[in-house]
N, C-alpha and C positions, 0 to 999 in steps of 0.2 A: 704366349708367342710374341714374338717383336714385331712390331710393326715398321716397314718403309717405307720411306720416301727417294725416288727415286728422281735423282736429278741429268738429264741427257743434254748436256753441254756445259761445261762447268767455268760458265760467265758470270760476268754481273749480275744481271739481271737473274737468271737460275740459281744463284745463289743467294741474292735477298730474300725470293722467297721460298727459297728453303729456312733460312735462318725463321721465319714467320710459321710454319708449318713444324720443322723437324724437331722442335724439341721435346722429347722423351721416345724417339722414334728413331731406326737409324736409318741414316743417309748416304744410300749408296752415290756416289760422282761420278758419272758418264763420262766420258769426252773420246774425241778422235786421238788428242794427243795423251799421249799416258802424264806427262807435265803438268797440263792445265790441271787434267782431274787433281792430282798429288797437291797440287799446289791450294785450290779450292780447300780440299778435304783437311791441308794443315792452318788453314786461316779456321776454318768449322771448327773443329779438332780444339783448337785454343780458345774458343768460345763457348766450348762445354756442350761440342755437339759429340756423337757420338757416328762415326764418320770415314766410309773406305771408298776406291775406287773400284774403276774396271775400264777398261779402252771397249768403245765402240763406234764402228761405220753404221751411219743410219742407213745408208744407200745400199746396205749388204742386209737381207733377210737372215741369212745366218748368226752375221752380228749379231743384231738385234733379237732374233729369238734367244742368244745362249746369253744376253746382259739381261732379258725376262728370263730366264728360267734361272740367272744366280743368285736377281733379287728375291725368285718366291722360294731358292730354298735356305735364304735367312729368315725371310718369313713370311708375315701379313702383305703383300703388296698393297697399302692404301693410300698412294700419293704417286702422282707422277709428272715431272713437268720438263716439258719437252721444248728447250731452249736452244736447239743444237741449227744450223743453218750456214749458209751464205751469202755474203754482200750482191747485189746488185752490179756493184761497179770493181767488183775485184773476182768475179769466176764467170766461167762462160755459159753459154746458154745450155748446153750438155748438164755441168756442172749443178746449175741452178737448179734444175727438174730432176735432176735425180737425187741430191738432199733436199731442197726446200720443199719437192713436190712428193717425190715417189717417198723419200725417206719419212716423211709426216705421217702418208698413210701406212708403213708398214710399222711404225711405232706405235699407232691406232691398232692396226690388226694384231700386230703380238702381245702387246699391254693387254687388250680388251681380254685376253684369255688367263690372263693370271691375275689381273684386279679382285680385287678382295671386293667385297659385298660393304657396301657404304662408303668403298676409296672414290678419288674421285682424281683427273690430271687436267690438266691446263697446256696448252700450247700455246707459246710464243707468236702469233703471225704478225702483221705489219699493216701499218695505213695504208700502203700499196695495192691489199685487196682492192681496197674502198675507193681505189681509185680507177678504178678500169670498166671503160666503159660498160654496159648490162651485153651479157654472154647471151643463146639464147635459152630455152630450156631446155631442150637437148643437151646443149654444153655443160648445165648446169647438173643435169642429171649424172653426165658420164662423169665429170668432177668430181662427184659426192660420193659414186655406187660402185664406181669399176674397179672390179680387185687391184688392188694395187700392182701384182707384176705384170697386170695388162696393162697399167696408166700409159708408160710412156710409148706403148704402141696408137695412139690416139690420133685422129685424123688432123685437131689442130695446135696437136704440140709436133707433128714433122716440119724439116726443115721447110719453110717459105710460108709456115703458117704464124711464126714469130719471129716480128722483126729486128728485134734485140734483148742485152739481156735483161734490162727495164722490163719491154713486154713480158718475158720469160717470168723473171719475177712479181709482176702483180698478178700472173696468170696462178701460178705458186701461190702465191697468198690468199688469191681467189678460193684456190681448192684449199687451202688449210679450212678456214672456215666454212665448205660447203661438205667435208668429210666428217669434220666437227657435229655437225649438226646430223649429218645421218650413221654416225659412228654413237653418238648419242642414243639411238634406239636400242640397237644389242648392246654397248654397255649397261643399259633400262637393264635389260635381263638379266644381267647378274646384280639389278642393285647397286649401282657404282654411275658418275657420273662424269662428263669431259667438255668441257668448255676452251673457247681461244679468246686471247685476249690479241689487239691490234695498237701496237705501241705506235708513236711517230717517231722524232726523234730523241733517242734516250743519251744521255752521257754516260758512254762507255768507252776502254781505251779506243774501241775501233771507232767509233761516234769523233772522237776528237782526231782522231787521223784524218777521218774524213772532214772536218771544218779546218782544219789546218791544212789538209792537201787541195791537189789541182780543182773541184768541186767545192771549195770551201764558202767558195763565194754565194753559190747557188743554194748552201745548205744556211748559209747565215741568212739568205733573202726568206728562206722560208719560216724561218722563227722569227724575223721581225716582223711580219708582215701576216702572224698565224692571230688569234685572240690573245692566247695565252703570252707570247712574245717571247717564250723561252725554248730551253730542251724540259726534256722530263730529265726524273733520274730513275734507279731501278728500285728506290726505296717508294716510290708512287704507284710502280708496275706492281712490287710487293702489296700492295696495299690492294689493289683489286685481285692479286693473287688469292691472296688470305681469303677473301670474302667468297671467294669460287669453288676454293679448296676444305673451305667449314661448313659446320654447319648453318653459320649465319648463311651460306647461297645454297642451301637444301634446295630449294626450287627451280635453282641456273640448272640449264642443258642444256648442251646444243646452242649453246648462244655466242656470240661474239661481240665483244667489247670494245669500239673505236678508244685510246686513247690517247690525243694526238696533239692536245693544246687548241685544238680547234684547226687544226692544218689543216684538212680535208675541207671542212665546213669553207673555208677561204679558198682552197682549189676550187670548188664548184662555185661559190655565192658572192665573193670578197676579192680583196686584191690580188691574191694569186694566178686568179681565172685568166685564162688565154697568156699568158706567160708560159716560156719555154719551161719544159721541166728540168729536172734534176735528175741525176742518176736513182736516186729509191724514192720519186714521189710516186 
């Protein structure tokens, strides 16, 4: 039987590590726009991957279960990497929680039931978690546990509990990583495992939009002024991909991966600290 890997936003970044993962497996290409997928899957395609699409809304449960249920009847579901989202500084606060937030766990809840016994997926979240002040434990809990078409009835994602779409999205990325981590137990159950990784900034077309547009300024202050002094790229993300997605990270669950050049570490400790933010710190 063939094995998948299923790739849900057919970017950069989802596509390096696919290329690290998919080969000898096929690779189905997700995306909102039927384009991007088409386009991802004929760059794959001429790289000797073996490679089709499908258009999916993460923000729609129906979506989403019927692009799980087309990968498990190619085959094996044992890969899944969930790269699909929205900007900070380009959708609104509605927007932002219903894909970055609702849309994460319901790709959590329909994946976990078709994953194959020793597959394992990876979610895309963002330094932005790691940036947000400490929730309390109650928040934390509702974050992690609440079925997902309860999430965005939640007492502090209604209007005046966030005050922009900054907040909105670290609160988002907050929950990628605390679903991660309790989506991790019942994946335990089938044998299968899921991890997030926390990029800062990657060079991507939308990365360079945003260093060349009206925020540009703010985004070059934070790489000059981070350890590393640069962007990442997706061939770096790929590379902790690979280790989460093999069996060299047999042991990773439930875990989440800051990696960010040291950005974060400079927001709390270094010269970032008490500096205005930026639209996605």
């Amino acid at each position: 039987m063939k094995q998948v890997i299923v790739v849900i936003g057919a970017g950069s970044i989802g596509q390096a590590i696919a290329r690290r993962v998919g080969a000898g497996r096929h690779v189905l290409l997700a995306d909102v726009r039927q384009q991007n997928a088409d386009a991802a899957a004929q760059v794959l395609a001429d790289a000797g991957f073996e490679a089709s699409t499908a258009v999916v809304d993460v923000a729609s449960r129906d979506s989403v279960r019927a692009l799980a249920t087309a990968a498990a009847d190619i085959g094996e579901v044992t890969g899944v990497i969930h790269a699909a989202g929205v900007s900070a500084s380009q959708a609104s606060i509605e927007q932002i929680l219903r894909v970055d937030l609702y849309g994460t766990a319901l790709v959590l809840e329909e994946f976990g039931r078709v994953i194959a016994p020793g597959g394992s997926a990876v979610v895309i979240s963002s330094q932005s978690g790691h940036r947000l002040p400490a929730l309390t434990v109650e928040q934390d809990k509702e974050l992690a546990t609440t079925p997902a078409d309860e999430l965005l009835a939640l007492p502090m994602l209604q209007p005046g509990g966030l005050r922009d779409g900054l907040h909105a999205y670290q609160v988002s990325k907050r929950a990628n990583a605390l679903r991660v981590r309790a989506e991790a137990v019942r994946w335990g159950e089938r044998g299968a495992r899921v991890n997030a990784i926390s990029p800062g900034i990657i060079i991507t077309p939308l990365a360079r939009d945003e260093l060349n547009g009206p925020n540009g300024a703010g985004y070059r202050r934070m790489l000059e002024l981070s350890p590393a002094g640069r962007a990442g790229t997706p061939d770096e993300v790929a590379t902790v991909g690979e280790l989460l997605m093999t069996e060299r990270g047999a042991f990773l669950t439930g875990s989440d991966i800051l990696m960010d050049g040291g950005g974060t570490a400079s927001h709390f400790y270094g010269p970032l600290a008490g500096l205005a933010p930026t639209p996605k710190d």
